[in-house]
N, C-alpha and C positions, 0 to 999 in steps of 0.2 A: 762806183765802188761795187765790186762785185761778191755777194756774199753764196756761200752756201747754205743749204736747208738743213738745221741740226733739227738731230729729235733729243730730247731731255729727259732726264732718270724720272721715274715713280717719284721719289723725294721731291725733287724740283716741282713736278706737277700739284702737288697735294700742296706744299707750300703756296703757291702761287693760290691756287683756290681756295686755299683758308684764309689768306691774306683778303684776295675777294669778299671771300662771306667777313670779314672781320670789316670791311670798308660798307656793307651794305647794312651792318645793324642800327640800330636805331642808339643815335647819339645822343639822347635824350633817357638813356635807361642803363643799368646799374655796370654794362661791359662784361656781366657774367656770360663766358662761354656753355653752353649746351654739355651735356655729360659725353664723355668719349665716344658709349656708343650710338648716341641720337649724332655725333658728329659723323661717325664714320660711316650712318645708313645716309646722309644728307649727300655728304663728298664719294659716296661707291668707294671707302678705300676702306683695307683691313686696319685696326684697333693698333696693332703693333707699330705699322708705316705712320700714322696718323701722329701716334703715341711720343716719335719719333722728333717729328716736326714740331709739337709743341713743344720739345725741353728746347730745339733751337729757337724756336720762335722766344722763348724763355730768359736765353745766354742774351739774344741780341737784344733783348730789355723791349719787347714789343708785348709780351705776356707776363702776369704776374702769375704765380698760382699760390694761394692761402691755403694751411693746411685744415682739414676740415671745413672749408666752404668753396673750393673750386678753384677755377684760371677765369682770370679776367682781363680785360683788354687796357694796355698803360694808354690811354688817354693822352699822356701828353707824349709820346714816343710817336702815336701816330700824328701829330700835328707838324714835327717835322717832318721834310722834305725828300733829303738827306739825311741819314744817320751813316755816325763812325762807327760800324761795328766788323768785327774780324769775318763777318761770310755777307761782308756787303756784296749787293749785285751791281754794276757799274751802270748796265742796260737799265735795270729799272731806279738807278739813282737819275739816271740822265731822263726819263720819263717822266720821271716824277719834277724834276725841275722844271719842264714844258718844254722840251726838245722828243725828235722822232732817233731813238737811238738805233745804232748798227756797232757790228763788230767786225774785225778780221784779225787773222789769225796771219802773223808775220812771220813766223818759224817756230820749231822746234830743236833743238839741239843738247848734243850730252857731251859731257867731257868735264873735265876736274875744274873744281869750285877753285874761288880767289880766299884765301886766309881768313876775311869776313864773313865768308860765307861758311867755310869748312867749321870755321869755332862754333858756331851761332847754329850748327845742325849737329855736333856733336860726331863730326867725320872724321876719320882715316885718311891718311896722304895720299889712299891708292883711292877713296870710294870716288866713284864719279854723279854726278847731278846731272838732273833731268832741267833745262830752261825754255820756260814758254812765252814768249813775247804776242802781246795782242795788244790792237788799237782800238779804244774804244770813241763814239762819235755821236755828235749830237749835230742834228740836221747835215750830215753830214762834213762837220769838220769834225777835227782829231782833236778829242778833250779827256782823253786820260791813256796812258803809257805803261802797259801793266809788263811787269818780268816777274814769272812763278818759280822759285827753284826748288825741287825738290830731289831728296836721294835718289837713286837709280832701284837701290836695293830695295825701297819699299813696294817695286814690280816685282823682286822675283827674277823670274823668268822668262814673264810674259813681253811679249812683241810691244813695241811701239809705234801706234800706227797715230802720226802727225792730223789726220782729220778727227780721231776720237776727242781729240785736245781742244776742238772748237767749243766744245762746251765749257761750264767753269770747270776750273782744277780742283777745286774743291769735292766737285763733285766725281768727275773722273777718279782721284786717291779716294773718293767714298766706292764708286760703282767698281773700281779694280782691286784694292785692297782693306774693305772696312774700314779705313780710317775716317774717324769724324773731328772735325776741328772745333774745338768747345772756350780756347782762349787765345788771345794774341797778346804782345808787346812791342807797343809801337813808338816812333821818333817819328817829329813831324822838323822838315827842314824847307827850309823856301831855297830851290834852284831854277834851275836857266832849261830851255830847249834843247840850249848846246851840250849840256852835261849828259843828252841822250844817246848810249851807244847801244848799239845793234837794232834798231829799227831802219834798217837801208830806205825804206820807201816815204820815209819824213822830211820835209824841206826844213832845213835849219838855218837857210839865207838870214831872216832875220828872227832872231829870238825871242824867248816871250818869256816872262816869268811864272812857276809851274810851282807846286806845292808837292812835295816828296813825303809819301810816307812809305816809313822803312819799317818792317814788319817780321818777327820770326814768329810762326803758326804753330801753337800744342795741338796736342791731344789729349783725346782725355784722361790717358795715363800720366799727362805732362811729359810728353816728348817732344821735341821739336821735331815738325815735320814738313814745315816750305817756308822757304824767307823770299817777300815780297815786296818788289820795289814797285811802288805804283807813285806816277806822276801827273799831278791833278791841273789843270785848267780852271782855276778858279773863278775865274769869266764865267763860264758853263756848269760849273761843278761847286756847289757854295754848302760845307758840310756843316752836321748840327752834331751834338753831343749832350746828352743827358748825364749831368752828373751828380752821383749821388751824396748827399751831405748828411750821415747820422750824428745825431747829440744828445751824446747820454750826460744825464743830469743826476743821478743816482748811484755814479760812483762813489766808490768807499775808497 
C-alpha cells in the first residue's frame, strides 16, 4: 500500500499535542488544565489557535470547562478507546485500538447529489457536491469506508486539487473555508461489504458485515455542511460513547 507524505494544519498539530500533554498528566490529581497562557508558552502555539482546540476538545466531551474554576480533563472520556464523536480521527481511532493505521485516498469527484443527499444539505437541483472516498486500515487491512459529501459552493472559486483532500475533510473545509463542524446527527445501521459502491479497489468476493454510520455535519451556525457515510469493521473498530444522563429532582 502505497501512501503519500501529507503535512497537517496548525489545528491538527496543536490538537494532537494537547491531546499528548493531556495523556502525560498525572492521573492521580485533580485533571485541572494549566491557564491558557502557561498552555500556550508549553505547546509554542498562539492563545487564539490554542483557544480554538479546546472548545473542540470540549464539543467531543474529552474537556469539561467550569465557569469560574477552569477546564478539566473528563476522566472517563479518556478511558475509552474509541469515541463516537462527529471530528472523530479514524487513524487514531484504529491506534488507539492496537493496530498500525494507514489511509489512501480513492477518489475525488463532483457532480449532483442523490435526493438524500440534496435534502439533508439543504441544495438546489442545479448545486453540485464535492465526494471524497478514503480507505482507512489497520495493519494493513481495510477497516473503515469513509464517503465525505460536501457542497461544491462552500469553495467558491477556488481549484480542487484531489491531493489536498488526503488530509481529514474536516480540516480541509476548515483550512479552505472557515468552516468548523461543532455538531452531527447520526443513524447507526448494520450493512454488508457489498452495499459498498465506488471504492473500485475493494474485493467484495466475499462479504463481511460493517456498521454504517450515516451522518449530516453542522456548523456552528447550524448549517449543514457534509453528510458522511462511513462504514466501520467492527472486528477492528469497537466504538464507545459517553452518555449523559441528567435528573433534576426539583422540578415544580
Amino acid at each position: 500500500m502505497t501512501q503519500r507524505i501529507r503535512t497537517t494544519s496548525i489545528r491538527t498539530q496543536i490538537r494532537r499535542a494537547l491531546i499528548t500533554y493531556i495523556k502525560q498528566m498525572d492521573p492521580k490529581g485533580d485533571g485541572k488544565l494549566p491557564s491558557e497562557i502557561d498552555m500556550s508558552g508549553t505547546l509554542g502555539v498562539s492563545r487564539i489557535a490554542l483557544r480554538e482546540v479546546i472548545k473542540q476538545l470540549e464539543q467531543d466531551g474529552l474537556l469539561v470547562s467550569i465557569h469560574g474554576k477552569g477546564t478539566y480533563v473528563n476522566r472517563d472520556m479518556m478511558k475509552m478507546k474509541v469515541r463516537l464523536t462527529p471530528a472523530v480521527e479514524f487513524e487514531q481511532a484504529i491506534r488507539n485500538s492496537g493496530y498500525e493505521a494507514g489511509v489512501s485516498l480513492e477518489d475525488v469527484t463532483i457532480g449532483k447529489p442523490d435526493e438524500k443527499v440534496r435534502k439533508a444539505l439543504n441544495l438546489s437541483s442545479n448545486d453540485m457536491v464535492v465526494t471524497v472516498r478514503k480507505i482507512f486500515y489497520a495493519d494493513a487491512k481495510p477497516v473503515v469506508f469513509c464517503e465525505d459529501i460536501f457542497p461544491r459552493l462552500l469553495l467558491g472559486q477556488q481549484e480542487i486539487i484531489s491531493e489536498e483532500l488526503e488530509i481529514s475533510t474536516f480540516e480541509y473545509l476548515f483550512d479552505k473555508s472557515g468552516i468548523t463542524v461543532v455538531h452531527d446527527i447520526a443513524e447507526l445501521q448494520a450493512r454488508s461489504s457489498s452495499d459498498l459502491e465506488g471504492f473500485t479497489h475493494l474485493d467484495t468476493s466475499s462479504p463481511k458485515p460493517l456498521l454504517l454510520i450515516e451522518s449530516v455535519y453542522y456548523s456552528i451556525k447550524h448549517k449543514p455542511v457534509m453528510y458522511v457515510n462511513a462504514f466501520l469493521d467492527t472486528k477492528y473498530i469497537k466504538l464507545s460513547i459517553l452518555r449523559r444522563q441528567d435528573v433534576y429532582t426539583d422540578q415544580e
